[in-house]
C-alpha positions in Angstrom: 0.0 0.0 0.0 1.1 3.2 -1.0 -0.9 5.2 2.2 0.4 5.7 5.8 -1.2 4.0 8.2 -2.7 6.0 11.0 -3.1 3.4 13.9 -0.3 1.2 15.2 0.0 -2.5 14.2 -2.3 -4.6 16.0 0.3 -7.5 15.9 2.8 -5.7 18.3 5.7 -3.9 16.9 6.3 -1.9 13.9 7.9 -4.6 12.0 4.9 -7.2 12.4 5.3 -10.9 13.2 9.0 -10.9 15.0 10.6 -9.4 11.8 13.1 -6.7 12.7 12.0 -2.8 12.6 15.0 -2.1 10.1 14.6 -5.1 8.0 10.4 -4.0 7.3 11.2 -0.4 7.3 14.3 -0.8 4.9 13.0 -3.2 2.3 9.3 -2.3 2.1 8.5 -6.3 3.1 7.3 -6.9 6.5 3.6 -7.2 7.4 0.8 -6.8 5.0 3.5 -4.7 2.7 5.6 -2.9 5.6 5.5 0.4 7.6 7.2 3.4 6.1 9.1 5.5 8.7 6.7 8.3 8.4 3.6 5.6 9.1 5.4 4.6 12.4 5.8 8.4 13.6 2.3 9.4 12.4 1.0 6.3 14.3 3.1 7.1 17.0 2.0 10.8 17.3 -1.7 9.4 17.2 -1.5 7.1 20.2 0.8 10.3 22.0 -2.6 12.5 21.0 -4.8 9.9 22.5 -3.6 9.4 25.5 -3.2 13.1 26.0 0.8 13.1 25.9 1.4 15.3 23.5 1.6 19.4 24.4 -0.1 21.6 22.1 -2.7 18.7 20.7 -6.3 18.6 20.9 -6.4 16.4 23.5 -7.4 15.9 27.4 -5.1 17.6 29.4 -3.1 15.6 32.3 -5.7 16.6 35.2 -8.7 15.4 32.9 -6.4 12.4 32.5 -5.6 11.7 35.9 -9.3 12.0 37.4 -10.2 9.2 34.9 -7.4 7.4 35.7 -8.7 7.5 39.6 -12.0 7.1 38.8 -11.4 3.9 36.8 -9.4 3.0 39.5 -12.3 4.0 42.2 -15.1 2.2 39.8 -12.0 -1.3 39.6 -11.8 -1.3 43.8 -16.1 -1.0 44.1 -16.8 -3.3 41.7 -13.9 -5.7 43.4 -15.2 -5.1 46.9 -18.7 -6.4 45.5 -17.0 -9.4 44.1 -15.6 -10.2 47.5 -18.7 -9.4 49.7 -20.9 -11.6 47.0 -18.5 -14.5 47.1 -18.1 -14.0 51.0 -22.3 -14.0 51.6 -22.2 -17.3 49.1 -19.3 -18.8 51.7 -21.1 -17.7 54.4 -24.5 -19.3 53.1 -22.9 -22.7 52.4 -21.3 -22.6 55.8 -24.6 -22.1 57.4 -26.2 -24.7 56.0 -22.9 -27.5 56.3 -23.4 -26.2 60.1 -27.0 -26.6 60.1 -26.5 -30.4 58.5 -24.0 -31.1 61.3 -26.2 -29.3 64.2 -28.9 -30.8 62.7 -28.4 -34.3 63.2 -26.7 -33.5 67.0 -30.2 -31.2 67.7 -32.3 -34.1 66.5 -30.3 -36.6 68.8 -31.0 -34.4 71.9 -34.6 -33.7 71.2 -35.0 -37.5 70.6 -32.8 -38.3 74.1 -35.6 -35.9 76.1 -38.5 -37.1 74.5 -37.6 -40.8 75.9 -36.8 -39.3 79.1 -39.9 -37.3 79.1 -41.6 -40.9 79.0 -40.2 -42.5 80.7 -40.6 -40.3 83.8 -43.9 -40.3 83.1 -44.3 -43.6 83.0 -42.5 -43.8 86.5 -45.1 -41.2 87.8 -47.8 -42.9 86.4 -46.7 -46.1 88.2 -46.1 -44.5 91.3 -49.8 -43.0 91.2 -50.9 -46.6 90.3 -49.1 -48.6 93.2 -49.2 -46.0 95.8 -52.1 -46.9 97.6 -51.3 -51.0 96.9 -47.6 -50.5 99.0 -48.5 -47.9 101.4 -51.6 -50.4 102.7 -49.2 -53.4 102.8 -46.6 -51.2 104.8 -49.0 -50.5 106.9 -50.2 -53.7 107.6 -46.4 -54.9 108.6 -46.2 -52.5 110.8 -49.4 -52.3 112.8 -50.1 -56.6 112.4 -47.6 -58.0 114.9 -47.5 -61.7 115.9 -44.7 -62.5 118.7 -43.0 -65.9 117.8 -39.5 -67.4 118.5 -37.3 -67.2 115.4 -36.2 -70.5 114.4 -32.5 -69.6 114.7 -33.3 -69.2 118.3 -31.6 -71.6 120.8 -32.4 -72.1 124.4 -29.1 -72.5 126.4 -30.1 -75.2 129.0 
């Protein structure tokens, strides 16, 4: 091509794939036809204008530059600190419910240990109320019914 190019290689350097800058510059062979000197300074000067480099250009000033440059930088740090708190809420979630698996099972096995101790002290009550009457009328009976007799152990010494 016989026109200068007004952007920068997109392969990387002036020279395209790996092939020297002097070699494509000097023969006129290097990617898609070779750069011309005056393409790389005229790129060179575009990407300067851009990025607001150059002095007397039209373009953004180093103050305009470096407020965008924070504010990038401001937007980058929110929209990490989002990242983290959402993966740290889905961490926190999965913990809860691991925990909750694990409780679980333990929180089951207690309720289940006082339920059968709920029963059976009622069932002890329940017996007690039953028998009550039944033991304290046989006590009673001992106590009050007494018959005097020799025990059979007993030996008379003569």
């Amino acid at each position: 091509g016989g026109q200068q190019h007004a952007v920068p290689c997109p392969h990387g350097g002036p020279g395209g794939q790996g092939q020297p800058q002097a070699e494509a510059a000097g023969t006129g062979q290097g990617h898609r036809g070779g750069h011309r000197p005056g393409a790389v300074v005229g790129a060179a000067q575009h990407l300067h204008r851009g990025l607001g480099v150059a002095g007397g250009g039209p373009g953004p000033g180093p103050a305009v530059l470096q407020t965008r440059k924070a504010r990038r930088l401001k937007q980058a740090k929110e929209e990490a600190q989002m990242e983290v708190e959402q993966y740290r809420r889905e961490r926190e979630k999965e913990f809860q419910s691991k925990q909750q698996a694990a409780m679980g099972s333990q929180g089951n096995l207690s309720a289940e240990v006082e339920q059968a101790t709920r029963r059976q002290v009622q069932g002890m009550q329940s017996s007690q109320q039953r028998n009550r009457e039944r033991v304290l009328t046989q006590l009673l009976g001992m106590v009050c019914d007494v018959r005097p007799q020799v025990h059979p152990n007993y030996r008379i010494s003569a």
